[in-house]
N, C-alpha and C positions, 0 to 999 in steps of 0.2 A: 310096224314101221312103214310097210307099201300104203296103207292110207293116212297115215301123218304127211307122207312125200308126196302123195298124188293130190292131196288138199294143196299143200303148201307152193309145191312148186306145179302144178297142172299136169303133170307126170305121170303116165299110166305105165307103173311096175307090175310084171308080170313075172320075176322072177327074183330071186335075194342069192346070195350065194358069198362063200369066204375065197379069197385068192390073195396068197401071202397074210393073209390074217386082216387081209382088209375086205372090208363090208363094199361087195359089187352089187348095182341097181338093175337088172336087165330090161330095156324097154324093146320094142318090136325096131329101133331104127340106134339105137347107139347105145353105152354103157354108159353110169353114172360111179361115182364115186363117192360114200357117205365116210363123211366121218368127223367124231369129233374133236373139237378144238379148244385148246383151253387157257389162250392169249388172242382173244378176235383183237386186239390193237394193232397187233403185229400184222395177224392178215388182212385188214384193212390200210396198211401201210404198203404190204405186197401189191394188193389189188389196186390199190391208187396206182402207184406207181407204171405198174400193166398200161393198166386204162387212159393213163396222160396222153400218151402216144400210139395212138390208132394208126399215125400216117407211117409206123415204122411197121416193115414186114418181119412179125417176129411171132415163134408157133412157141406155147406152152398150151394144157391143158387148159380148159377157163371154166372158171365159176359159175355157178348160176344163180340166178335173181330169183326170191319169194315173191310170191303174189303182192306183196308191200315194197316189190322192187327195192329190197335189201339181201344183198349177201350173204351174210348170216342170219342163220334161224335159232329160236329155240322153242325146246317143248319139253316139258317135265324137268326143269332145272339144266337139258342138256344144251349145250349148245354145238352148233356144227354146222356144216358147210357143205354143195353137194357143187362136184365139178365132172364135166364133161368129159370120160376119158374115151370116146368114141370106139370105135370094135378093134382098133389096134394097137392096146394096150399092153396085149403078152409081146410084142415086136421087142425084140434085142437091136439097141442100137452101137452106131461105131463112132469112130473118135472125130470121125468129119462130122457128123450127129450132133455131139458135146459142143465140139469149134463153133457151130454152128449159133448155138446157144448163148455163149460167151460175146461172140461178135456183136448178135443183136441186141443183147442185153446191155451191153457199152454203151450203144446208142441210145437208149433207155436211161441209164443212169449218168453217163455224163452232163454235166455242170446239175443236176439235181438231188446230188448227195454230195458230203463232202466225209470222201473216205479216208482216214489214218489206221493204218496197218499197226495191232497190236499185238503182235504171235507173242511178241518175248515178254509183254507183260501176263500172258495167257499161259504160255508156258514154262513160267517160272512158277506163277501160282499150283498149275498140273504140277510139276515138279516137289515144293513145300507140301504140298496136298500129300499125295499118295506117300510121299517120304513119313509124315507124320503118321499117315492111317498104316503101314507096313508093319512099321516100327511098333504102333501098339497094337498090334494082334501079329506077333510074332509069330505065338504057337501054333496058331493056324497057319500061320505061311511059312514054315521053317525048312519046307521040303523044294521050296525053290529061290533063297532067300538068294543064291547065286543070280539064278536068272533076273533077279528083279533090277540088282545093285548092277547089274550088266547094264541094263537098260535105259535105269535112271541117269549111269554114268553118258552113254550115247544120247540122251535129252540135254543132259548138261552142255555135252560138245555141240550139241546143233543149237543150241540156243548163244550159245558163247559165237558163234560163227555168223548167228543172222543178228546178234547186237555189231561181231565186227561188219559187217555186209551194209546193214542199215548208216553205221556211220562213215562209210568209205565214200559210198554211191550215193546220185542226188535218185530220190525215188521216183519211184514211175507206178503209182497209185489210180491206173485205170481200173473201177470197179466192174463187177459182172453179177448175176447172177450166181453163184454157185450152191454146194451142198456141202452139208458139214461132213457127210462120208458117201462115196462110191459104192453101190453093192455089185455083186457078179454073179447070175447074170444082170447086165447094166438093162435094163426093161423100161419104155417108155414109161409106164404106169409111174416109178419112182422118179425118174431122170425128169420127166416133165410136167408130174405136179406141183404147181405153183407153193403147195404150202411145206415144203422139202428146201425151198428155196430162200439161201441165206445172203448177203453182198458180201462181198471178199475176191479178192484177186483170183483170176482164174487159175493160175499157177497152183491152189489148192485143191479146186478138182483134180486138174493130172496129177499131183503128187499123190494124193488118196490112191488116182486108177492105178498110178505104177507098182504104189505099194501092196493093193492086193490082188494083181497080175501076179506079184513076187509071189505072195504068200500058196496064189493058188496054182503055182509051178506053172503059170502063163507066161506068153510071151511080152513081156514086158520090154523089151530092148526096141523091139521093132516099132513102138508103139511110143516110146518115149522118142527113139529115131527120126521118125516120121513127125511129130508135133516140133522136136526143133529143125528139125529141117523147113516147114512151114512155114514156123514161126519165129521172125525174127526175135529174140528175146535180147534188152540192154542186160548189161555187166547186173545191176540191180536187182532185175527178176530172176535171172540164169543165178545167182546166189542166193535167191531166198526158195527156188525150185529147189535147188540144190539141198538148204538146211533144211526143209520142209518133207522132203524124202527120206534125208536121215530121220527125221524126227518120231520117236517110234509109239505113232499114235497107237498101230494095229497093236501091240503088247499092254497099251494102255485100257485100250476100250476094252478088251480080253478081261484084264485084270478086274477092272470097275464093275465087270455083267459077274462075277463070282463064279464063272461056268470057265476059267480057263486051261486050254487045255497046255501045261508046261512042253508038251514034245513039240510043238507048234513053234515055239521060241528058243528051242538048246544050242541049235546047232550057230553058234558065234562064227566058227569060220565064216560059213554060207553064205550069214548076213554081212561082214566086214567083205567078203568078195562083191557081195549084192553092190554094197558102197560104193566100192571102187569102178564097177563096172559101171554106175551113176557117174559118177566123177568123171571117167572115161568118153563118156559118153555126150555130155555137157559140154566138158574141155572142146570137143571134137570139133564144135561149132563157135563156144566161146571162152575165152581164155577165165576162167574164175578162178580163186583162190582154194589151194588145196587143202586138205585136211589131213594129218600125219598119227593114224591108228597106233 
């Protein structure tokens, strides 16, 4: 691979190495990032996007051009992408980091997409989905059949909550950059490579961060705290934060990887406290609509 790279892109690799299971390039002055891709339409709609606006001051990791001054390469039927994650990549970043992210990315996509928020058509289908696939492979799942019907029942309630939220309030559909899941530690390498990078309201990154803050007995209060304190949110976002929290992706994605671990998700009090403590907390700054467990 160092001399497919070092043709393709003029790159003199002197080192390969795995970190999170991703393929690092090491040169004598920065790190690269190889990997492949296997919807280039999508990351040629990412990287347009980037590149519109040069006059806007805004840091993600950036791609790099082939000798044929294209983005995407391929060789041997693979294709793939090689971006610039410079030497601090293992850096943990914080929630001013994230903000930071979302701001500029506003300016970016504003009047250049036209975004309509479709959680409840997404999460009805999660919902029909996993209800169907449960239900017929019972015998294998009969040992937590509790915890499931728990959870599905808390998808139902947050979805029933952001169809009433959606029709109450006039929306406020400023896109961002975001990601379809938070990891912990939050690491530049994931946080700010561009091809991690989906449009959607930023209100789903923090609800992602808060939820597995929760999960991973973090401080999540402080953290949720502080972003509404910041940030002013209308009646609109502050209730789709709100059902977006409940909504229990972290049981979902569990479920979907076959690796899940049921002690993770028993304890019901814990999480209906978690809710409330949400609820509480929200309230505190803006009056939204409650939910009666």
């Amino acid at each position: 691979m160092k001399e497919i790279i070092s043709y393709l892109y003029n790159i003199n690799v002197y080192k390969e190495f795995y970190f999170n299971k991703q393929l690092i390039l090491k040169t004598r002055n920065t790190n690269y990032l190889y990997q492949e891709i296997t919807e280039p339409k999508k990351v040629l709609y990412i990287y347009n996007l980037i590149q519109s606006v040069n006059s806007y001051k805004f840091f993600c990791y950036k791609f790099e051009r082939n000798i044929f001054n294209e983005v995407i390469s391929k060789y041997n039927d693979i294709t793939f992408v090689i971006i610039d994650i410079k030497n601090d990549y293992k850096e943990t970043i914080d929630l001013d980091d994230m903000l930071s992210l979302y701001v500029d990315s506003q300016k970016i996509l504003f009047n250049r997409i036209n975004y309509n928020n479709n959680w409840d058509l997404l999460w009805e289908n999660k919902i029909n989905y996993l209800t169907n696939h449960f239900n017929n492979n019972k015998l294998l799942n009969k040992n937590y059949e509790l915890v499931f019907n728990y959870y599905i029942s808390i998808a139902e309630i947050s979805l029933e909550y952001l169809l009433f939220s959606k029709k109450k309030y006039k929306p406020n559909n400023i896109a961002s950059f975001v990601h379809r899941r938070i990891k912990i530690p939050n690491i530049k390498l994931d946080f700010f490579n561009p091809l991690n990078f989906i449009i959607d309201l930023e209100i789903r990154d923090i609800s992602e961060y808060i939820k597995i803050l929760y999960y991973k007995n973090d401080d999540y209060e402080t953290e949720l705290d502080y972003y509404l304190k910041t940030h002013h949110l209308d009646m609109y976002l502050a209730s789709l934060l709100y059902a977006r929290i409940i909504y229990p992706s972290c049981f979902f994605d569990d479920y979907e990887s076959k690796n899940i671990d049921i002690n993770k998700f028993v304890d019901f009090i814990s999480y209906e406290k978690f809710i409330k403590k949400i609820y509480d907390l929200i309230s505190s700054y803006i009056p939204i609509d409650k939910i009666n467990f």
